[in-house]
C-alpha positions in Angstrom: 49.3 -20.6 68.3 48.2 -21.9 71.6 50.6 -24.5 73.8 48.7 -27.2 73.5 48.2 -26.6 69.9 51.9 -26.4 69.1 52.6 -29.3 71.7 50.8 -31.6 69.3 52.2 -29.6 65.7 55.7 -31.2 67.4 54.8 -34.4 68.3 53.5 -35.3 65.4 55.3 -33.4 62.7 57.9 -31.5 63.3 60.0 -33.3 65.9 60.0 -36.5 63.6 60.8 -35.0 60.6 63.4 -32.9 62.4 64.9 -36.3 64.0 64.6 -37.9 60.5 66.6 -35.4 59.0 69.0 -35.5 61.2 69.1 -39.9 61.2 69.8 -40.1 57.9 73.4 -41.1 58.1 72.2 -44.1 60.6 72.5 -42.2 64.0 70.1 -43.8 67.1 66.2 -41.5 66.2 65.6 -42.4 70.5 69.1 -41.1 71.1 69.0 -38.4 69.0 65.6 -37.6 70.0 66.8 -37.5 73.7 69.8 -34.7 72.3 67.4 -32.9 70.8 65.1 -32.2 74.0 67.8 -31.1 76.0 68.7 -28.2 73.7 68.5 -24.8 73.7 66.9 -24.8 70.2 64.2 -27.4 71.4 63.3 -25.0 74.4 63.0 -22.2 72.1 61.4 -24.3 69.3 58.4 -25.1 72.2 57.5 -21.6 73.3 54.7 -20.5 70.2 56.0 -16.5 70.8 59.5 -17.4 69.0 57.6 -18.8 65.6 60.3 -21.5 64.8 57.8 -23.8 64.9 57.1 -23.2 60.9 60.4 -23.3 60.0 61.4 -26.4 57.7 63.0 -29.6 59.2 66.3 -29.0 56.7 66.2 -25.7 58.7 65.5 -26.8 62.1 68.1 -29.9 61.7 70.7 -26.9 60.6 70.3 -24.7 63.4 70.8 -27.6 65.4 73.6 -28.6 64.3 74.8 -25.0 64.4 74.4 -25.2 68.4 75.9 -28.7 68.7 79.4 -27.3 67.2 79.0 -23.8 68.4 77.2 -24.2 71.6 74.3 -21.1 69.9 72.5 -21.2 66.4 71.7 -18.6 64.1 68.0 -18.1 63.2 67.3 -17.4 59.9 66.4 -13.7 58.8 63.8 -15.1 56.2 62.0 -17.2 58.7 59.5 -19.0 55.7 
């Protein structure tokens, strides 16, 4: 997948399901949007060669998690 392809695969579906996952205990979507940019899953998550990008939002909003306690995430084996 191409950059600008996957650039607008984020923008329009993964990033807000991702960030609506991760809202649905009432936490700020802008705010954490803004987290989420600024991590090291994000900057992985935006280069096509890792294939995150077709990992599921539960899964993506895990692994972030994982790196907000942990400072690193795991990625999944199974990547499906």
């Amino acid at each position: 997948m191409g950059d600008e392809k996957l650039s607008t695969l984020l923008g329009t579906a993964i990033l807000p399901a991702v960030i609506d996952y991760l809202t649905t205990g009432g936490e700020d979507f802008q705010a954490t949007l803004d987290q989420f940019y600024r991590s090291k899953l994000f900057t992985q998550l935006s280069d096509p060669a890792t294939g995150l990008w077709h990992l599921s939002a539960a899964t993506l909003a895990e692994m972030y998690n994982e790196e907000r306690l942990l400072g690193d995430f795991t990625v999944p084996e199974e990547q499906s």
